[in-house]
Residue frames relative to the residue before (quaternion, step in Angstrom):
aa qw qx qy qz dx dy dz
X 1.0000 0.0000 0.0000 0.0000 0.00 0.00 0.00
X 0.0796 -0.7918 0.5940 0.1177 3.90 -0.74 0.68
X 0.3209 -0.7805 0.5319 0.0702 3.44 -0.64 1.23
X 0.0328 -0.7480 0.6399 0.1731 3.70 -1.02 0.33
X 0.0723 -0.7264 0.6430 0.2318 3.59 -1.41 -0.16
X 0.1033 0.7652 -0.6344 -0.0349 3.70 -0.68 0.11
X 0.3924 -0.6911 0.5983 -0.1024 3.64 -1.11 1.63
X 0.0203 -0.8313 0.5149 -0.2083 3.62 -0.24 1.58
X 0.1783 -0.8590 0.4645 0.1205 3.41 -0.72 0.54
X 0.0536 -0.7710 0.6341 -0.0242 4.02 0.20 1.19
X 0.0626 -0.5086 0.8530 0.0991 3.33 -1.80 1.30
X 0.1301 0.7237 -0.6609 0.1500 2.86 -1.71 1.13
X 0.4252 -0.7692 0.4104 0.2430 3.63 -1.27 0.24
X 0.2242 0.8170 -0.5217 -0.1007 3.77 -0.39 -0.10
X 0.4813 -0.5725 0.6260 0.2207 3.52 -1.82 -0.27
X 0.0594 -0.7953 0.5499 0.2482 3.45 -0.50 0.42
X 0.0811 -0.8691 0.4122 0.2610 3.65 -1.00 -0.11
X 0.4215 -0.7851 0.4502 0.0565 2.90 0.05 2.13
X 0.1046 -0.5995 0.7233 0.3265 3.86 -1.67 -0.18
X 0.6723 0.4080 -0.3548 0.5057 3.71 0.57 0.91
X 0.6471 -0.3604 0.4196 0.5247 4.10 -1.15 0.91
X 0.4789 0.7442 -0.4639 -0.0395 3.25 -1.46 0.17
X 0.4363 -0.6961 0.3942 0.4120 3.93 0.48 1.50
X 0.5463 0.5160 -0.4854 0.4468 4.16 0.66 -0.19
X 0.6737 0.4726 -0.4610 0.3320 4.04 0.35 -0.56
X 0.7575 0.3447 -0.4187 0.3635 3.44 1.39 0.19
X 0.9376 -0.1768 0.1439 0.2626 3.37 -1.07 0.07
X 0.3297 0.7858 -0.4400 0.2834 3.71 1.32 0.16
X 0.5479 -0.5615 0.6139 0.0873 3.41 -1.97 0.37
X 0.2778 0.6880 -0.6703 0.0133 3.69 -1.10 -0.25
X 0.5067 -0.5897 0.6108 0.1498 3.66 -1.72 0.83
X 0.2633 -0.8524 0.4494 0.0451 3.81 0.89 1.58
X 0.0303 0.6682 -0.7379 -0.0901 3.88 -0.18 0.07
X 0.2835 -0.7011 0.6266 -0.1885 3.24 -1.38 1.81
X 0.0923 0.7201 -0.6877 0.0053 3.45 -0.50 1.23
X 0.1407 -0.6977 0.6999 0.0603 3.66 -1.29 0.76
X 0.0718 -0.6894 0.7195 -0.0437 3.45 -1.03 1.27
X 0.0378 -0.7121 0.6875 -0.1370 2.95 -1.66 1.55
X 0.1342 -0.7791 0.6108 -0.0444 3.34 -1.28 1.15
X 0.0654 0.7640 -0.6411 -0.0334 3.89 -1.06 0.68
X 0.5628 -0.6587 0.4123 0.2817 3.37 -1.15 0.17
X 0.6726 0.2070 0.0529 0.7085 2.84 2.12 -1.48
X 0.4378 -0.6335 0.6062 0.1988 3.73 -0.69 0.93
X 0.7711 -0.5234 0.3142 0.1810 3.35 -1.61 0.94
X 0.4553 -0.4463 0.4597 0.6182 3.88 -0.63 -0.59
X 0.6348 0.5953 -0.2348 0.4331 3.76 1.15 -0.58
X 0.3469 -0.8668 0.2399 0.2660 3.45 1.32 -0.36
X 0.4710 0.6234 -0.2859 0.5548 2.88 2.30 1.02
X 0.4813 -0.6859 0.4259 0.3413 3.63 -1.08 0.85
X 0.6278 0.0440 0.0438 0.7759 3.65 1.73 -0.58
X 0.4939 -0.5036 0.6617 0.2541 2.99 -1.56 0.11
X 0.2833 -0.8069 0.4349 0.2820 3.31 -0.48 0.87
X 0.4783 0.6140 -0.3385 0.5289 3.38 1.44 -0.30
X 0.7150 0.3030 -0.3769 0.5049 3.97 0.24 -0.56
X 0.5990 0.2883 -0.5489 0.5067 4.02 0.47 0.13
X 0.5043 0.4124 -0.6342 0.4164 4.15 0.20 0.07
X 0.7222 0.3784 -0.4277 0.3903 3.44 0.07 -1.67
X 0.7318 0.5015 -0.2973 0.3529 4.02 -0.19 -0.82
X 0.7791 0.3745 -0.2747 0.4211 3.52 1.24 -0.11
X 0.6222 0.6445 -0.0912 0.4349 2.99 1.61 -0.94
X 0.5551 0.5122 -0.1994 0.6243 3.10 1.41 -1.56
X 0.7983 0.3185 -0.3762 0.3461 3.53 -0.19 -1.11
X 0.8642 0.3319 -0.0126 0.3779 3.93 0.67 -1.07
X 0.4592 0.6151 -0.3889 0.5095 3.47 1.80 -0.21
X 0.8785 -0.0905 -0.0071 0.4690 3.97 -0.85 1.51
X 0.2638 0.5905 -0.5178 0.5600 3.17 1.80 1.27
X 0.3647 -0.4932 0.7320 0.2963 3.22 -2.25 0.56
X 0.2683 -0.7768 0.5254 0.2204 3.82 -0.22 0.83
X 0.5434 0.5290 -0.4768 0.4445 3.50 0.78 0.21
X 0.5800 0.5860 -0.2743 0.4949 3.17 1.21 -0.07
X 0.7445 0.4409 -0.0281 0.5005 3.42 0.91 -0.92
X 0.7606 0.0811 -0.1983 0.6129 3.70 1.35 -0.35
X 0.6438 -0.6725 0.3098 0.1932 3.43 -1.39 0.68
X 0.6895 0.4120 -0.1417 0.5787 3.15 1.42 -0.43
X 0.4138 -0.5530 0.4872 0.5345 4.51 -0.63 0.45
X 0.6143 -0.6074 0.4956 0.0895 2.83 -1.95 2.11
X 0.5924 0.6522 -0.4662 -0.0793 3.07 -0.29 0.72
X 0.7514 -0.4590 -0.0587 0.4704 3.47 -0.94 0.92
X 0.6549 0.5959 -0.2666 0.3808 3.53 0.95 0.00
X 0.3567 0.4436 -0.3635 0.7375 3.28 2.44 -0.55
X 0.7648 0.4215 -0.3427 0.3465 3.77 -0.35 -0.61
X 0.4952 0.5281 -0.3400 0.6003 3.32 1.09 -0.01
X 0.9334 0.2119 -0.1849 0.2229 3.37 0.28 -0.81
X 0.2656 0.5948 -0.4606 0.6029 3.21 2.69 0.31
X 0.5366 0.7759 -0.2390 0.2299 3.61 0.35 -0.39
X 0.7314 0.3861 -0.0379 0.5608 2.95 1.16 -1.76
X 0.5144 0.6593 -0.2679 0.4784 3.00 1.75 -1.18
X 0.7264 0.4915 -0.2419 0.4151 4.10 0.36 -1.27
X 0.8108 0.0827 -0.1659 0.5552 4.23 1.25 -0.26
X 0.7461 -0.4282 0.3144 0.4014 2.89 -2.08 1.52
X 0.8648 0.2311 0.0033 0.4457 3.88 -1.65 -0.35
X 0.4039 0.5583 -0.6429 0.3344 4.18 0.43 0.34
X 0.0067 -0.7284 0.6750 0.1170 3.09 -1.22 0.32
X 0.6781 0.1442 -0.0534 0.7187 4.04 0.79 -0.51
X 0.1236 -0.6585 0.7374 -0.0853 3.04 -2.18 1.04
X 0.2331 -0.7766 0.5765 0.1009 3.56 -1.35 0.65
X 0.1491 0.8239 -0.5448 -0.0458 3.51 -0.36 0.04
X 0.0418 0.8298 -0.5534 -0.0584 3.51 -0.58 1.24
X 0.4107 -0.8045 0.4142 0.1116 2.64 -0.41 1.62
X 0.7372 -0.0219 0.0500 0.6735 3.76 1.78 -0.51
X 0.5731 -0.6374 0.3828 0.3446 3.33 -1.05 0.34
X 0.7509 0.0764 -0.3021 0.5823 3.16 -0.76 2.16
X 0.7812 0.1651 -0.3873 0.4609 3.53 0.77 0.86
X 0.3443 -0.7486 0.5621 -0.0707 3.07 -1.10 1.70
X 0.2526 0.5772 -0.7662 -0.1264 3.21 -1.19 0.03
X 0.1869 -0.5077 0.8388 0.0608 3.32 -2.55 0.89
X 0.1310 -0.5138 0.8394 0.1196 2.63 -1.76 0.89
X 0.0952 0.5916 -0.7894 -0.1336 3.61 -1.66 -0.08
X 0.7299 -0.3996 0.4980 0.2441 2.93 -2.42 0.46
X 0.0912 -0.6149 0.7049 0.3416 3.54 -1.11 0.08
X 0.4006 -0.5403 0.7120 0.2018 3.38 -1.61 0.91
């Protein structure tokens, strides 16, 4: 099995919608650090499990100086964003998204 990781930084804005008080339902920002794990059994005609460039261009492009409530379909949080994520490249199986320092969310695939 050949494993990749590639580590991405997205500034971006969202809203959460909470059923409970919370300074996140308004408008706020954060500098996302984005890990994207990928895994193949068999490597490309290119000899790569991804391009590491098409998970920048596909993550970066879609959500870098984006209101992500705009941009996914469901309320952004880092744990939805984690998992539109995995969803957007070939062979991801597990995402990170710190959204600040000491809070993570991962989503991963079940196999």
């Amino acid at each position: 099995m050949y494993y990749i990781k590639k580590t991405i930084e997205v500034a971006g804005a969202h809203q959460l919608s909470l059923d409970y008080p919370s300074k996140c339902c308004s408008l706020h920002g954060h500098n996302w650090i984005i890990t994207i794990y990928c895994k193949a059994k068999e490597l490309d005609k290119n000899g790569m499990v991804v391009d590491f460039s098409e998970i920048k261009r596909r993550i970066v492009d879609a959500l870098d100086h984006k209101v992500v409530n705009d941009v996914l379909k469901c309320n952004p949080t880092a744990e939805n964003i984690a998992r539109w994520c995995c969803g957007q490249i070939t062979n991801c199986y597990r995402v990170d998204v710190q959204e600040t320092t000491g809070n993570i969310a991962t989503y991963e695939k079940d196999e």
